[in-house]
SEMILO-264527 format. One line per 2 residues: number of its first residue (from 1); their letters; for each residue x, z, y of N, C-alpha, C. Coordinates in nm, 4 decimals, decimal comma. Each point is the difference from the previous one (the first is absolute). Layout:
<recs>
NUM = a = X Z Y X Z Y X Z Y  ...
</recs>
This chain:
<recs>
1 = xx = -2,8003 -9,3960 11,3460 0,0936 -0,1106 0,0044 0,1019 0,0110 -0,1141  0,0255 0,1010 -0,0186 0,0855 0,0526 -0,1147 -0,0455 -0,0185 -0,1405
3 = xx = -0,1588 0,0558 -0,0453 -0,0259 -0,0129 -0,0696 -0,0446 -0,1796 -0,0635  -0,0077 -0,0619 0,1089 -0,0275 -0,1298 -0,0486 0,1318 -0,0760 0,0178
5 = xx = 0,1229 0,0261 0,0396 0,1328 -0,0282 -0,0291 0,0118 -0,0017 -0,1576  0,0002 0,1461 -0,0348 0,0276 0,0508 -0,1247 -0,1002 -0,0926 -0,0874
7 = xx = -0,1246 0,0141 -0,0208 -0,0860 -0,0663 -0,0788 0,0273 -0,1530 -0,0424  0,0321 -0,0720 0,1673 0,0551 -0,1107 -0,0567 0,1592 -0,0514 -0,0562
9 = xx = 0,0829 0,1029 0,0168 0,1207 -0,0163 -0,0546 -0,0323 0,0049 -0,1850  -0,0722 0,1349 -0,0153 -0,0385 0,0364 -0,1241 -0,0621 -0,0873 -0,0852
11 = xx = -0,1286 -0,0749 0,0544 -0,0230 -0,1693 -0,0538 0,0958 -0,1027 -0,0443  0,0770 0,0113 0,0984 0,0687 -0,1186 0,0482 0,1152 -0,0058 -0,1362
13 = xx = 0,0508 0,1489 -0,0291 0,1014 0,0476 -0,0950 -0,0695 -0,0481 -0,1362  -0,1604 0,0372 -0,0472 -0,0505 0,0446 -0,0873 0,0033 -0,1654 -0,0596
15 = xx = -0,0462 -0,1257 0,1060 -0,0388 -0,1053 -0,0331 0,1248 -0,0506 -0,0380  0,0994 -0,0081 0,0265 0,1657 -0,0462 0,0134 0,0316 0,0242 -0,1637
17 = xx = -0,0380 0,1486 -0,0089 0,0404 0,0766 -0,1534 -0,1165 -0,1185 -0,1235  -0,1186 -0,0202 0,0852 -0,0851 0,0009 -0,1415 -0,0311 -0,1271 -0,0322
19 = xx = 0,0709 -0,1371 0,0836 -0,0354 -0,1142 0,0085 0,1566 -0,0731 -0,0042  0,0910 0,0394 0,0315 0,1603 -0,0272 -0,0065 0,0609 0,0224 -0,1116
21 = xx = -0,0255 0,0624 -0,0737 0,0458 -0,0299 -0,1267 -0,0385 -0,0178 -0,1652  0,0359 -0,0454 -0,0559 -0,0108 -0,0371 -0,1497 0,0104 0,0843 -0,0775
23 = xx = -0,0511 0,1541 -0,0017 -0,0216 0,0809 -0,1660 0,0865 0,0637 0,0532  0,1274 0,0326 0,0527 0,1133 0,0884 -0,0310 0,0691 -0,0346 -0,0972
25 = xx = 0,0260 -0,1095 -0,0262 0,0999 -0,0337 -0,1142 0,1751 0,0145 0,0941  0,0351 0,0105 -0,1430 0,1471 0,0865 0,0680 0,0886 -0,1287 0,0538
27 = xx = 0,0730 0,0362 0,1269 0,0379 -0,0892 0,0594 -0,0891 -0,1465 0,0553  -0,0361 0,0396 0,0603 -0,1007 -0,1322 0,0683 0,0426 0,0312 0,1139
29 = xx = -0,0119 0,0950 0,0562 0,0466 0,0164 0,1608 0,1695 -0,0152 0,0500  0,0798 -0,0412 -0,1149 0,1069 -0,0161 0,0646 0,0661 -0,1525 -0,0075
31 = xx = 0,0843 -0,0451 0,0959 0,0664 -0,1126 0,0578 0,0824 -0,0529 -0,1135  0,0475 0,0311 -0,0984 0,0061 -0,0675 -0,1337 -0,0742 0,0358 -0,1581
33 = xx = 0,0340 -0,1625 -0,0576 -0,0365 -0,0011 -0,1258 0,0732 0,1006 -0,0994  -0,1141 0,0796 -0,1168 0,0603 0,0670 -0,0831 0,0393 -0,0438 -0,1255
35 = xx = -0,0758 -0,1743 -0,0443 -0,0333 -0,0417 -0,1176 0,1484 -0,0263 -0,0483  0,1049 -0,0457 0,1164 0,1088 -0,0490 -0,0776 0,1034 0,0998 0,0003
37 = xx = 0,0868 0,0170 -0,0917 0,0460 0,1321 0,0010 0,1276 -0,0382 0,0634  0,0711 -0,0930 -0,0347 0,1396 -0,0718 0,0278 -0,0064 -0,0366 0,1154
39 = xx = -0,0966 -0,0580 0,0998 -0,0155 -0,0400 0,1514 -0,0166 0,1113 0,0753  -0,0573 0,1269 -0,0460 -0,0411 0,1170 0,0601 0,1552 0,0719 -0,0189
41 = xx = 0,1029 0,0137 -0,1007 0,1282 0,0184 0,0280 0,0204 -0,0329 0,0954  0,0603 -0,1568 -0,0087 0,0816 -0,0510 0,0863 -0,0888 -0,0152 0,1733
43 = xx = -0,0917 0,0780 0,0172 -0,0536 -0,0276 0,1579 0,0454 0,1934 0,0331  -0,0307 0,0043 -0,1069 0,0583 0,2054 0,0289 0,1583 0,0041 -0,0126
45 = xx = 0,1131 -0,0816 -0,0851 0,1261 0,0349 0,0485 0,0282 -0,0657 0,1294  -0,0950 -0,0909 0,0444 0,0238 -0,0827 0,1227 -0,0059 0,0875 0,1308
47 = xx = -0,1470 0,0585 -0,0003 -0,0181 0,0870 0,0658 0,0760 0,1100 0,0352  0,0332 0,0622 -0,0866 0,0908 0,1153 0,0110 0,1787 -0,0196 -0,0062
49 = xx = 0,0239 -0,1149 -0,0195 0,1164 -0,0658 -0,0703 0,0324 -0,0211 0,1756  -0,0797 -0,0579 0,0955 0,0205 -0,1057 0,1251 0,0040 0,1518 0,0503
51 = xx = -0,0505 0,0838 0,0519 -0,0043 0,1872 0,0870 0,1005 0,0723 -0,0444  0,0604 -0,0496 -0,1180 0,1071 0,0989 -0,0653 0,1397 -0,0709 0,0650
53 = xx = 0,0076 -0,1230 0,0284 0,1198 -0,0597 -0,0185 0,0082 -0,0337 0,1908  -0,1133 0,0237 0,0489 0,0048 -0,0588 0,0931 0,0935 0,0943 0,1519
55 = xx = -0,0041 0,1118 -0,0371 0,1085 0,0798 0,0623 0,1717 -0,0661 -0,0365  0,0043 -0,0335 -0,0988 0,1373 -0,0283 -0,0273 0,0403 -0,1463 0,0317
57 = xx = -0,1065 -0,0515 -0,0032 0,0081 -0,1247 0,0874 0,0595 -0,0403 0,1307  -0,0777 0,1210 0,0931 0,0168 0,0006 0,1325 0,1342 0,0946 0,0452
59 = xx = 0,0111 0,1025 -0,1155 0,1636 0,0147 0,0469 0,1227 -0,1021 -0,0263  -0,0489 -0,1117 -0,1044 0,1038 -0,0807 -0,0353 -0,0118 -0,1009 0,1206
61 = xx = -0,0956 -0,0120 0,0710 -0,0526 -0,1005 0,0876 0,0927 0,0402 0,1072  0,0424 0,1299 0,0520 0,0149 0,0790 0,1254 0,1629 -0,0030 -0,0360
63 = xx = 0,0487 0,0408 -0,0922 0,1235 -0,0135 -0,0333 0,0729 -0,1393 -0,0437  -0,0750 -0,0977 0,0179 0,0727 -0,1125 -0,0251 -0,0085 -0,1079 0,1529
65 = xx = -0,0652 0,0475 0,0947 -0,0841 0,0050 0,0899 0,1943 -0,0246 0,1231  -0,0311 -0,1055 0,0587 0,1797 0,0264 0,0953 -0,0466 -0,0063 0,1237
</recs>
């Protein structure tokens, strides 16, 4: 039971790997574009810009808060 668990997980992995993607070209598997360099800034200071600030937010929120 085990061994045909395993066997078909191992398929299941092998087909995923060898039919899902395009060559291995760099960056294909991730959730943004690399082509533009200036949009890929401004979605990365966004990103990190909105987690950085967002603590100071919520203390200004709490302290202004009656």
């Amino acid at each position: 039971m085990l061994g045909r668990a395993t066997t078909l997980v191992r398929s299941t992995l092998s087909n995923s790997i060898r039919y899902g993607s395009h060559g291995g070209v760099p960056g294909e598997n991730l959730p943004f574009q690399l082509h533009n360099r200036y949009r890929l800034t401004a979605w990365f200071c966004l990103f990190f810009g909105s987690g950085l600030a967002l603590p100071f937010v919520v203390v200004r929120h709490q302290l202004l808060k009656k």
